[in-house]
Backbone as CSV, one residue per row, in Angstrom:
resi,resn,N_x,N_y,N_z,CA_x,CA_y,CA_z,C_x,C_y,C_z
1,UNK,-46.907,-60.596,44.246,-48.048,-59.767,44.499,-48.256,-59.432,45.952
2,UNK,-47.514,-60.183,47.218,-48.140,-59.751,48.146,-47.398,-58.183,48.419
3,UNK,-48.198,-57.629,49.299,-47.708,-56.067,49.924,-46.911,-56.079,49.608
4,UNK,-45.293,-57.158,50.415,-44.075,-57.232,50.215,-43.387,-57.045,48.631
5,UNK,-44.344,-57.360,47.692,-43.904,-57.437,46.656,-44.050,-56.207,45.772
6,UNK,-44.234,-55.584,46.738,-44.831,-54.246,46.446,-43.451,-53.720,46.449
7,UNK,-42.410,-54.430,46.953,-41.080,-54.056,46.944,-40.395,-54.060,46.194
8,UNK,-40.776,-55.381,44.870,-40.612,-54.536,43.897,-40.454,-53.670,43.132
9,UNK,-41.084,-52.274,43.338,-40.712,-51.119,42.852,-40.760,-50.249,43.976
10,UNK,-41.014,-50.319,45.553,-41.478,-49.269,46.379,-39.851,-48.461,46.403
11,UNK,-38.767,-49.546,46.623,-37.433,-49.086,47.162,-36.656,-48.300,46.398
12,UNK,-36.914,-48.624,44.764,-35.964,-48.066,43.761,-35.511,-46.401,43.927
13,UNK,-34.158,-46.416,43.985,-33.469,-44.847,44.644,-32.376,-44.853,43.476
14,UNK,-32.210,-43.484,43.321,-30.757,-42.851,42.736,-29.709,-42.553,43.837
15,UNK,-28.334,-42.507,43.546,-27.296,-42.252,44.551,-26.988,-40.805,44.775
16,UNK,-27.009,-40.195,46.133,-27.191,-38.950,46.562,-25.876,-38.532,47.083
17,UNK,-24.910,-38.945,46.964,-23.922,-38.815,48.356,-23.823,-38.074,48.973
18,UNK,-23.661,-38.052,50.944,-23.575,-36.831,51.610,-22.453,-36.400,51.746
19,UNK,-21.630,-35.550,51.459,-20.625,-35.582,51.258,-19.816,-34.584,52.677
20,UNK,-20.865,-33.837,53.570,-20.632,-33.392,54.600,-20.551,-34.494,56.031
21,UNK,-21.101,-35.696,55.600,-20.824,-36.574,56.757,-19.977,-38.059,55.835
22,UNK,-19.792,-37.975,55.021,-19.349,-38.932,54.083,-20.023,-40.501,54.579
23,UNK,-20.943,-40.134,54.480,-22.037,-41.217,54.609,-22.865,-41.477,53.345
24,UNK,-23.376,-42.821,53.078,-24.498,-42.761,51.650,-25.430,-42.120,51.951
25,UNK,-26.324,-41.485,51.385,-27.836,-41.434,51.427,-28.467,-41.417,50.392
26,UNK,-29.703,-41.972,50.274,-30.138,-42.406,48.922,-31.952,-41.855,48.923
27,UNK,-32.331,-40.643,47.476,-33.404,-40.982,47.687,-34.429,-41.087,46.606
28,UNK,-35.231,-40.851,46.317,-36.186,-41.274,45.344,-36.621,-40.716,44.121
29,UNK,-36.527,-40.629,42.681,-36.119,-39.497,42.332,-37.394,-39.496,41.532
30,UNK,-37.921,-38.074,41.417,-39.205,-37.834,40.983,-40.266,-38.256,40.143
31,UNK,-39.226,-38.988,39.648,-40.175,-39.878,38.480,-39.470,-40.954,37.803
32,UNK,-39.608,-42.369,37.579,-38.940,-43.696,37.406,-39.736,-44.507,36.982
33,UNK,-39.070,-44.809,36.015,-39.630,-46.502,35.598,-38.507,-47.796,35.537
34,UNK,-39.056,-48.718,35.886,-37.892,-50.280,36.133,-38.297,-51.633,35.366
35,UNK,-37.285,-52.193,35.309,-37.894,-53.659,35.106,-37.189,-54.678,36.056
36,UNK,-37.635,-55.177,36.828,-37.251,-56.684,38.077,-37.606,-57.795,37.911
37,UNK,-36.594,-58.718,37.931,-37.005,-59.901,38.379,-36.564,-60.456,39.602
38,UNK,-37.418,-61.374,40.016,-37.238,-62.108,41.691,-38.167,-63.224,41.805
39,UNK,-37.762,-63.381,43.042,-38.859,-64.180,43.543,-39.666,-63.614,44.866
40,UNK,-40.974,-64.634,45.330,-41.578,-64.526,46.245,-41.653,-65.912,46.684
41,UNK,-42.196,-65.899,48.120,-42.613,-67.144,48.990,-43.371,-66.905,49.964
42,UNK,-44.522,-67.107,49.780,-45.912,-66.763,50.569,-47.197,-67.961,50.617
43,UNK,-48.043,-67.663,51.561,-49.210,-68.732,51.423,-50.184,-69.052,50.003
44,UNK,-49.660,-67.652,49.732,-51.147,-67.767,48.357,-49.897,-68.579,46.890
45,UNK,-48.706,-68.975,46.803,-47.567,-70.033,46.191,-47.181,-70.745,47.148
46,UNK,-48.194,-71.170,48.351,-48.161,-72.410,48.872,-46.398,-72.944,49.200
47,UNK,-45.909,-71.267,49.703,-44.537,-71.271,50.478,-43.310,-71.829,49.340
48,UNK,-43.861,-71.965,47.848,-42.597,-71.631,47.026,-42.020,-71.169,46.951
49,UNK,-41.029,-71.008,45.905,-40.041,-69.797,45.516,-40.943,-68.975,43.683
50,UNK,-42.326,-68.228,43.931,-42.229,-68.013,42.738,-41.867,-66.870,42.109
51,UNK,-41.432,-67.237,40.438,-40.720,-66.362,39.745,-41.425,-65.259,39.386
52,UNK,-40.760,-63.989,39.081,-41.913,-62.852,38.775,-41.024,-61.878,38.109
53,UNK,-41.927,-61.397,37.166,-40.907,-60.370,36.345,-41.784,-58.840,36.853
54,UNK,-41.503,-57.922,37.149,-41.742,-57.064,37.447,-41.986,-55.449,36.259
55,UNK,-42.932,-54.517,35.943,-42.376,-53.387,35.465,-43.100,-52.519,36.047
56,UNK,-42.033,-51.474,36.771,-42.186,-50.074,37.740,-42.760,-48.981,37.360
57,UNK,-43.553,-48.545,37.423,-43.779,-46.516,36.742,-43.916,-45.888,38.577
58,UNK,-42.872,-44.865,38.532,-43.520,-44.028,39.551,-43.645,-42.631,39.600
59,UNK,-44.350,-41.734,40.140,-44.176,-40.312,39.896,-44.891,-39.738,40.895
60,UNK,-43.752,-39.323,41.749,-44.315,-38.640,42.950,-44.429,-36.948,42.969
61,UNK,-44.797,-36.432,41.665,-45.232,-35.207,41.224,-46.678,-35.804,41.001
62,UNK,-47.243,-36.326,40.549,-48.722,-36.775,39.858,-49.582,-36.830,41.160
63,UNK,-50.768,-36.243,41.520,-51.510,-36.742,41.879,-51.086,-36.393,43.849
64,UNK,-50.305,-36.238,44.156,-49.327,-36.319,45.759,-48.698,-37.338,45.484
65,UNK,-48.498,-37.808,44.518,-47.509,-39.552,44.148,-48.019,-40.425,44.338
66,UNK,-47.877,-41.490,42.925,-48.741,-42.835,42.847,-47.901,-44.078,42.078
67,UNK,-48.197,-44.866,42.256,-46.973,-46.118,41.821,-47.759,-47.169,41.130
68,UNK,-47.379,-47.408,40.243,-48.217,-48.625,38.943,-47.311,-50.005,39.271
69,UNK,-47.462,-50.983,39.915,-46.490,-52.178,39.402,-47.297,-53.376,38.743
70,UNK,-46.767,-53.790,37.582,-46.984,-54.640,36.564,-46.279,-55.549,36.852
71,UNK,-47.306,-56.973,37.218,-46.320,-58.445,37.267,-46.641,-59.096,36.614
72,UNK,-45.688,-59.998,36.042,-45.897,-61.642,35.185,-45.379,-62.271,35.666
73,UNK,-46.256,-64.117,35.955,-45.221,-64.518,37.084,-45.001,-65.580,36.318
74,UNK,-44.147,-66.660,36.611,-43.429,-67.918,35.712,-44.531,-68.436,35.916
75,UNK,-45.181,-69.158,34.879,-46.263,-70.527,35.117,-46.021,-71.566,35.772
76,UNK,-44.462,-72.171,35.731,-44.347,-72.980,36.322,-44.042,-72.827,37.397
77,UNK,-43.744,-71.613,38.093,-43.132,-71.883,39.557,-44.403,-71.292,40.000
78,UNK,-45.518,-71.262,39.617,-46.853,-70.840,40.465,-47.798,-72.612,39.882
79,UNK,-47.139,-73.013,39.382,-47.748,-74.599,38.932,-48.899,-74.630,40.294
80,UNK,-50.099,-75.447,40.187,-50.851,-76.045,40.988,-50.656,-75.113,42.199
81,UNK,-50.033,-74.228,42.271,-50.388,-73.386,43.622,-51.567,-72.949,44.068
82,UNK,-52.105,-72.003,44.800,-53.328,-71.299,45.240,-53.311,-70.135,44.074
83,UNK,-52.203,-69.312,43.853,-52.496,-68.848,42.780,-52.491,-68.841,41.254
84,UNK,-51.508,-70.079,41.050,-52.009,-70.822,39.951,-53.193,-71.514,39.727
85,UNK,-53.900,-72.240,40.359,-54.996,-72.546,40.415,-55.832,-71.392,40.083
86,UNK,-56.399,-70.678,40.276,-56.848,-69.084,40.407,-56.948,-68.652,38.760
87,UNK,-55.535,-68.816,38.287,-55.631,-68.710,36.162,-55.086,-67.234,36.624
88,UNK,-54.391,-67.044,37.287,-53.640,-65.628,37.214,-52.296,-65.609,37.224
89,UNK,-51.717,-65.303,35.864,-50.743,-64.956,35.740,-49.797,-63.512,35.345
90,UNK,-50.789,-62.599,36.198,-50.248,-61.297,35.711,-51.214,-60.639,36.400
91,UNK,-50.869,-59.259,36.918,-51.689,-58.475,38.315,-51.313,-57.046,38.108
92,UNK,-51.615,-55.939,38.498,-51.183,-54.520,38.476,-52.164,-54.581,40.320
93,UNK,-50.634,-53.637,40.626,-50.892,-52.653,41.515,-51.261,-51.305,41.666
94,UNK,-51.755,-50.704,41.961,-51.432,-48.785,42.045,-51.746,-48.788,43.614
95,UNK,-50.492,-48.016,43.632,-50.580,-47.256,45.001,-50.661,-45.808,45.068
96,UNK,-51.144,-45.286,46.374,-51.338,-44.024,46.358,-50.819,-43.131,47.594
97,UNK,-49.694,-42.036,47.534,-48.883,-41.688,48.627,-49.875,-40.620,49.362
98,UNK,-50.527,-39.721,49.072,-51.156,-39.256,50.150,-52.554,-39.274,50.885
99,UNK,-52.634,-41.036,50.564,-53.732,-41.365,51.121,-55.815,-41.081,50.714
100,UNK,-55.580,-40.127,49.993,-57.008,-39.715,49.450,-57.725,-40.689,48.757
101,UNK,-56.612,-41.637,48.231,-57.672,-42.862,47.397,-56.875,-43.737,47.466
102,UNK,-57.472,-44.976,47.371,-57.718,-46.280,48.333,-56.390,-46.804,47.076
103,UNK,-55.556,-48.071,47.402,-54.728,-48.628,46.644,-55.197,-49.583,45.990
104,UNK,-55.392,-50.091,45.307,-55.916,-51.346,44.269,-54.813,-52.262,43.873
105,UNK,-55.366,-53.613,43.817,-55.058,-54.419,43.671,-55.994,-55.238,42.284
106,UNK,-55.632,-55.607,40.977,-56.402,-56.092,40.305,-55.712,-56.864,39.007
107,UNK,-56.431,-57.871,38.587,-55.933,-58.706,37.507,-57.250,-59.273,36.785
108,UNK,-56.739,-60.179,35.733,-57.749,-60.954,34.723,-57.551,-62.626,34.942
109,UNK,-58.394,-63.090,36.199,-58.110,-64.543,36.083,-59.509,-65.576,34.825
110,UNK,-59.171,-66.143,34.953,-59.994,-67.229,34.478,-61.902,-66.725,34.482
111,UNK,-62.209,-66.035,35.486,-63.202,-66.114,35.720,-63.293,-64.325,35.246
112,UNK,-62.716,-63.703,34.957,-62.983,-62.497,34.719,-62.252,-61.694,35.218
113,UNK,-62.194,-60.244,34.994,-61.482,-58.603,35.388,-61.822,-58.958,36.884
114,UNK,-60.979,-58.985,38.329,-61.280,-58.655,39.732,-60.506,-57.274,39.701
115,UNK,-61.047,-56.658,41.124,-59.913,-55.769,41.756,-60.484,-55.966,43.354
116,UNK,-59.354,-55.649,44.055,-60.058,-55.504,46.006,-58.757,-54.210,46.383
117,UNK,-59.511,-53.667,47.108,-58.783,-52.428,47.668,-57.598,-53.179,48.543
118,UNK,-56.141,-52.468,48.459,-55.385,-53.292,49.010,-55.060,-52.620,50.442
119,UNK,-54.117,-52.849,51.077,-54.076,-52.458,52.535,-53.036,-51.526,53.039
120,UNK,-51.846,-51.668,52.060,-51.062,-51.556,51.909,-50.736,-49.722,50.686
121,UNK,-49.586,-49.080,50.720,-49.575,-48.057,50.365,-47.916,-47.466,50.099
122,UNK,-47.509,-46.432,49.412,-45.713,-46.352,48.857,-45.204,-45.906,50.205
123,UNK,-43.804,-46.350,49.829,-43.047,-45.797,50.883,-42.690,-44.285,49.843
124,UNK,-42.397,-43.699,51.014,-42.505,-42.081,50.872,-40.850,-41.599,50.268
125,UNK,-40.919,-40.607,49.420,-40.057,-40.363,48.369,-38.562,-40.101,49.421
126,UNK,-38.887,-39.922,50.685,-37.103,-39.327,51.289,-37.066,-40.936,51.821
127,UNK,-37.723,-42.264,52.043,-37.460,-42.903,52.869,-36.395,-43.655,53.161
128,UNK,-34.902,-43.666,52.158,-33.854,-43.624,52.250,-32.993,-42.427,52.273
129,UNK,-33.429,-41.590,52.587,-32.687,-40.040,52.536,-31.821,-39.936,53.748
130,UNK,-32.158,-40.119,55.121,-31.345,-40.437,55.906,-29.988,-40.966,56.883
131,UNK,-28.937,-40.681,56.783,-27.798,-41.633,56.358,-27.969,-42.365,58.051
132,UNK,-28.936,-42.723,58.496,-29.079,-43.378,60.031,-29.752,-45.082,59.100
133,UNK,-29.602,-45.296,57.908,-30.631,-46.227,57.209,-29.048,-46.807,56.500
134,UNK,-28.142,-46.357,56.426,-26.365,-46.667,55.755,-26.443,-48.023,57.048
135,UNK,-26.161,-49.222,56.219,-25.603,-50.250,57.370,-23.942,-50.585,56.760
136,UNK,-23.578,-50.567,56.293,-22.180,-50.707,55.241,-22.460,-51.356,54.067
137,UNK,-20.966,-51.299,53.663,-21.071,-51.668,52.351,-21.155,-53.406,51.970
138,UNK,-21.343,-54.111,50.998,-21.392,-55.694,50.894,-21.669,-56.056,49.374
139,UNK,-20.959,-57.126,49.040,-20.729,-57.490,47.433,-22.281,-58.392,47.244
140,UNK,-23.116,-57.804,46.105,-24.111,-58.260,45.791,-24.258,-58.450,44.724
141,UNK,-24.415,-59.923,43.971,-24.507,-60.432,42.398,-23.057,-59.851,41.428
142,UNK,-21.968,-60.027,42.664,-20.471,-59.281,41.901,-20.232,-58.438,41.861
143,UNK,-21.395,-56.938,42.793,-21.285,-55.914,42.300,-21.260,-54.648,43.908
144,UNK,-19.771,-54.453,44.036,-19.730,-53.750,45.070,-20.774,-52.741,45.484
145,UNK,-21.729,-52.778,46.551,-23.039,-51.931,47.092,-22.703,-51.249,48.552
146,UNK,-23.630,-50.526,48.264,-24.166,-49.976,49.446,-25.627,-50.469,50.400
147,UNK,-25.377,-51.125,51.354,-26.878,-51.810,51.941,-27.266,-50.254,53.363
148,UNK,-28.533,-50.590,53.050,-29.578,-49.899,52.961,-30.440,-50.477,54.129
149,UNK,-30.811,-50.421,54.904,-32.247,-50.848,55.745,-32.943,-50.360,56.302
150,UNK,-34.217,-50.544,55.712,-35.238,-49.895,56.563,-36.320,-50.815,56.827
151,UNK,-37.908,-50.082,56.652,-39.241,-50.837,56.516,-39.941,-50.049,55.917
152,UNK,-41.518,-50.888,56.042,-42.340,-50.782,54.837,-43.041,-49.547,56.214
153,UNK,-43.684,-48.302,55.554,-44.783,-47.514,56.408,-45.728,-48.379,56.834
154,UNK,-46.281,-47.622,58.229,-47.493,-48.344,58.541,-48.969,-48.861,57.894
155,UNK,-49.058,-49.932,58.027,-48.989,-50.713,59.071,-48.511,-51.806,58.892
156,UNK,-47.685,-51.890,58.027,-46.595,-52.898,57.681,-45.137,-52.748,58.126
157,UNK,-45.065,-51.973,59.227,-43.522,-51.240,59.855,-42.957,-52.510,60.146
158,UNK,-43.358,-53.733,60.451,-42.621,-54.655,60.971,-42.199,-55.659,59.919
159,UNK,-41.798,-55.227,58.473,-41.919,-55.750,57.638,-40.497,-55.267,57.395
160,UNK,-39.351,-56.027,56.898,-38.116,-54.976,57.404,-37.722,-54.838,55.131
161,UNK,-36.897,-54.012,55.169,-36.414,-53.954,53.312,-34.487,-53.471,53.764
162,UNK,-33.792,-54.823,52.874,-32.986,-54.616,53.220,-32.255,-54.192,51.236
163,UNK,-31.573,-52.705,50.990,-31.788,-52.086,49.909,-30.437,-52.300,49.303
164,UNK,-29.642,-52.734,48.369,-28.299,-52.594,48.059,-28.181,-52.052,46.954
165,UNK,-27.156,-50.919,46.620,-27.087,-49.937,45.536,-25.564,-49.976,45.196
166,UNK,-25.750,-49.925,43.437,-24.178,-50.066,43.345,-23.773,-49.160,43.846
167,UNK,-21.893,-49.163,44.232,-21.161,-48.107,44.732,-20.608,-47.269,43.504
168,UNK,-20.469,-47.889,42.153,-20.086,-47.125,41.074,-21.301,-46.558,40.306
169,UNK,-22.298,-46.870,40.211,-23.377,-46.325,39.638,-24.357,-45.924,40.349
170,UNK,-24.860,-46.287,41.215,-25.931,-45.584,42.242,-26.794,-46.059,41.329
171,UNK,-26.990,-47.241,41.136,-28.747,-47.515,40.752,-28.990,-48.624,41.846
172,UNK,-29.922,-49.159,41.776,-30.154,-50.570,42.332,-29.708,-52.153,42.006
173,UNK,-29.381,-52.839,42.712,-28.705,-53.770,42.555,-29.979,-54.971,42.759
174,UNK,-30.114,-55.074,44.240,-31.253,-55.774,44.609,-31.837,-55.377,45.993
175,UNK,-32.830,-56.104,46.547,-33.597,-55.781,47.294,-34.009,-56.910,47.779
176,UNK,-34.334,-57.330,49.181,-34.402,-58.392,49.894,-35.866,-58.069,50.910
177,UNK,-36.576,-58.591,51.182,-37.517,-58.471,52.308,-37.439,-59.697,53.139
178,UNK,-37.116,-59.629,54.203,-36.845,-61.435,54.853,-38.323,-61.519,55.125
179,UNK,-38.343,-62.926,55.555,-39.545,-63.521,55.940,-39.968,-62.836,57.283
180,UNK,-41.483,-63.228,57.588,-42.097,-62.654,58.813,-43.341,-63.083,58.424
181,UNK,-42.930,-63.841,60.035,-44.463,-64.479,60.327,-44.733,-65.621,59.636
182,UNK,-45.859,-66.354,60.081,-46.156,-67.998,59.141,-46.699,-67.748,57.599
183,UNK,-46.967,-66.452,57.010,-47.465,-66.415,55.939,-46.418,-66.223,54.721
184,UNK,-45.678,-65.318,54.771,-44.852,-64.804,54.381,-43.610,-65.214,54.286
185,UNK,-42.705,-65.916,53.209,-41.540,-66.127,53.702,-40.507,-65.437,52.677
186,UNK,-40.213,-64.388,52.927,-39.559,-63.418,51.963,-39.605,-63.444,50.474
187,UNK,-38.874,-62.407,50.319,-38.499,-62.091,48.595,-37.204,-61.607,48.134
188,UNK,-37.066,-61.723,47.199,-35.571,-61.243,46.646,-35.924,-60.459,45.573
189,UNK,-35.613,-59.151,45.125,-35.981,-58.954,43.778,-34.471,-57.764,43.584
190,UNK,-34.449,-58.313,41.752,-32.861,-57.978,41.243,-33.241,-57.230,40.257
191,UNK,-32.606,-56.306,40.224,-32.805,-55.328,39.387,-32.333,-54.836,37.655
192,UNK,-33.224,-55.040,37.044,-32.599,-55.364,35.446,-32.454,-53.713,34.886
193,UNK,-33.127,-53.349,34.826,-33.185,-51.936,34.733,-33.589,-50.906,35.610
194,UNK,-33.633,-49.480,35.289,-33.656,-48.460,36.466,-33.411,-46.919,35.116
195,UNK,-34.703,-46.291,35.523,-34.599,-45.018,34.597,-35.283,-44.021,35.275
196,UNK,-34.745,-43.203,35.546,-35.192,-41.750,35.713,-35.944,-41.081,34.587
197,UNK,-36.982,-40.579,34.409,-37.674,-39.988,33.238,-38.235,-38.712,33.581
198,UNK,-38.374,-38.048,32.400,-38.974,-36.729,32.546,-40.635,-36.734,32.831
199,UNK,-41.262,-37.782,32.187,-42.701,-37.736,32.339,-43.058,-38.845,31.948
200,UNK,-44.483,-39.417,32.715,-44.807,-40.650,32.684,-46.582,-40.566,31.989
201,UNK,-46.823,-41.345,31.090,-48.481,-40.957,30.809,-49.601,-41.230,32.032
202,UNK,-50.027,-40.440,32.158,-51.347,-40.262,32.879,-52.177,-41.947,32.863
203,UNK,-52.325,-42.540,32.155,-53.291,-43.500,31.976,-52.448,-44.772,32.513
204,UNK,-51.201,-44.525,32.834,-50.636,-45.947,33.424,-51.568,-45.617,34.850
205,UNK,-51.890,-44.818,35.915,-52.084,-44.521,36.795,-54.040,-44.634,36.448
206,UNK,-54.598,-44.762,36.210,-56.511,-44.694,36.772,-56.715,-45.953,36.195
207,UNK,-57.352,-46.601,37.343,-57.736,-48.117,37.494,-58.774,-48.538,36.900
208,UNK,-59.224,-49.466,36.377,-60.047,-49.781,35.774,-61.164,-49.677,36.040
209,UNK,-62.582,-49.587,34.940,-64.100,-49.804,36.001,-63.792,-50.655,37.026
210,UNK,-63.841,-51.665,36.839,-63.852,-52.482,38.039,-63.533,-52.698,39.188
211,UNK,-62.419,-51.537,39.174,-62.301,-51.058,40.567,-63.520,-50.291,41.515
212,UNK,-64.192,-49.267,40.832,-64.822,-48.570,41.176,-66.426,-49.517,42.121
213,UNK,-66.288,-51.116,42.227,-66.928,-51.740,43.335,-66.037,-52.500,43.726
214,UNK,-65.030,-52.178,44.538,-63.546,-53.019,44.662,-64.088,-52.914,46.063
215,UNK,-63.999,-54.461,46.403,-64.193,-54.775,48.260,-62.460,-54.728,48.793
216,UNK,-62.694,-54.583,50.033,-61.573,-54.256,50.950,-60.884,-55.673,51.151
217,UNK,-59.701,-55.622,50.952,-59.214,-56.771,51.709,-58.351,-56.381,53.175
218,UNK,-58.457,-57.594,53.901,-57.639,-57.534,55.363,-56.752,-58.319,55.403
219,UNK,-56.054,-58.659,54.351,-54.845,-59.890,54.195,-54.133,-58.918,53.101
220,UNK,-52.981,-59.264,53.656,-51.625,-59.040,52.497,-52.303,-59.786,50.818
221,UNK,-52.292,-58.791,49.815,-52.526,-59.189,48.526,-51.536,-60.061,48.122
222,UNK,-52.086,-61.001,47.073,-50.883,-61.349,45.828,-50.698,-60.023,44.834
């Protein structure tokens, strides 16, 4: 859940090749849905490794582009944590790319429906389009890639995403965010599926009442 985990679905790209500089470039394709699993390691899992299954909707036609991510996280590897303790085992994100409305963060713990406005927001549909973001190629989970690096938009720029895409299929392989800073100590997330779609329903995207008195947070979300 934190920002970072927002990486979960922020990075997911189709393979573009440039074929005038024979360089990769990779970029975002108009509309996608995924399923991930990974891990995280942060303050609010008390610097574990916890497990998380991930599912993506994005569609950067809708709205100026907005991003749904759906998590379930292992019970046991959030055991007695800060956010196990809490009775949350499952969270939605929505983000929103051109800024007009606020990103949410919200789940169903123990105590009831929360949401808090999050801080955080998508990376933008070309943000692997560039072939200055190509670092070479490298074998990931057996599966010859293309790595990728960039970061998260402001004001998380110092947050680095390192992206690997197969070289025979051009989907995603995995995705890495290293650690930064005492809160945060990276993520890994691997990619189970990856679909391009023609259209996504409207209602994965508008947040619940309960958003609509959602306080601000100033900390990286779970």
């Amino acid at each position: 859940m934190t920002v970072p985990r927002l990486a979960l679905a922020l990075v997911l790209v189709i393979f573009l090749a440039d074929t005038a500089l024979s360089t990769p470039t990779y970029t975002f394709p108009n509309k996608w849905q995924a399923t991930t699993q990974g891990w995280v390691s942060d303050g609010f899992v008390d610097h574990q490794k916890a497990s998380v299954l991930g599912f993506l909707y994005t569609d950067y036609q809708f709205g100026g582009g907005v991003q749904r991510v759906d998590e379930v996280w292992n019970a046991t590897s959030i055991y007695n944590t800060t956010l196990g303790n809490l009775g949350i085992t499952a969270d939605t994100h929505l983000f929103y790319l051109n800024g007009t409305k606020s990103d949410y963060f919200f789940n169903t713990p123990q105590n009831g429906q929360t949401c808090w406005k999050s801080p955080s927001g998508m990376v933008a549909q070309n943000q692997f389009s560039s072939a200055n973001t190509y670092k070479g190629n490298a074998t990931v989970n057996g599966v010859a890639t293309y790595h990728f690096r960039s970061s998260f938009p402001p004001p998380l720029s110092k947050l680095g995403l390192d992206l690997f895409v197969s070289v025979a299929s051009g989907i995603p392989v995995q995705m890495v965010v290293p650690a930064f800073g005492s809160f945060f100590g990276g993520s890994v997330v691997n990619f189970i599926t990856f679909q391009e779609v023609s259209s996504l329903p409207e209602y994965l995207f508008v947040p619940p009442a309960v958003c609509l008195n959602a306080l601000s947070s100033d900390r990286l979300l779970l």
